[in-house]
N, C-alpha and C positions, 0 to 999 in steps of 0.2 A: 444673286449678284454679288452676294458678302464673299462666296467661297473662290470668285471670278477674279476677284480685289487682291485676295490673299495667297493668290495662285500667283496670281504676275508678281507681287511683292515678295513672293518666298521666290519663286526662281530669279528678281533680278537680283537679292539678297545671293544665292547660290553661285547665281555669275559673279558676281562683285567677288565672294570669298574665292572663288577658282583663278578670276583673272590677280588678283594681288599673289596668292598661292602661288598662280606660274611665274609671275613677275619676282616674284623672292626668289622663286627655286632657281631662274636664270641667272640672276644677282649671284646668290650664294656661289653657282657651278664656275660664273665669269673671278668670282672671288680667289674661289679652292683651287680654280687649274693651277698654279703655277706651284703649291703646295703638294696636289697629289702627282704632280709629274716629279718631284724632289723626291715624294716617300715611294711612288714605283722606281727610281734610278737606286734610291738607296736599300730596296728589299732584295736582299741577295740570297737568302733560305726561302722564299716566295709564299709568308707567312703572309702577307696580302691578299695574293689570289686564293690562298685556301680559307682566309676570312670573308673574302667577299663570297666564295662559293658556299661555304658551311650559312650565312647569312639570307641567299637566295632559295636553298634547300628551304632552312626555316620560315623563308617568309609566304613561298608557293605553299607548303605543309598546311600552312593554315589559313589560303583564302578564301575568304565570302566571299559572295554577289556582291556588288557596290552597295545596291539598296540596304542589304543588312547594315552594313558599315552605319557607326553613331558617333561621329565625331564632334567636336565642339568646336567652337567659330573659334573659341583661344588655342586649340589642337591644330586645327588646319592653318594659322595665320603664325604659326612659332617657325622664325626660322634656324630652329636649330633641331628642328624632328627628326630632319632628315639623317642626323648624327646621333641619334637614339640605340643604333643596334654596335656603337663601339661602346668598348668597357675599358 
């Protein structure tokens, strides 16, 4: 019955962090349009598109299975992750 307890607990634990997760990352995306529509009108060598494609290469390159994935409740809940792969 203990493992019954901490099964429900850990998946509504898992909802909880995925619905805030999507709720930031809408936030964030409703944030950034008006920013990344300014830097696509202003990229005129299309130094963008080839960032964002070199970026997708690297990131398919090296996916797990989700399960593998070990992320932490402060990793999934930063919203600023999602700006981790500009330098």
């Amino acid at each position: 019955m203990q493992t019954l307890a901490v099964d429900l607990a850990s998946t509504f634990v898992d909802d909880a962090a995925a619905l805030v997760s999507g709720f930031g990352r809408a936030v964030l995306r409703l944030a950034m349009a008006p920013i990344d529509r300014i830097a696509n009108a202003c990229d005129i060598a299309g130094v963008l598109a080839e960032r964002r494609a070199t970026f997708l290469m690297w990131r398919t390159s090296r996916v797990r299975p989700r399960h593998d994935r070990r992320v932490s409740l402060l990793g999934r809940l930063n919203p600023f992750r999602h700006l981790a792969h500009l330098t």
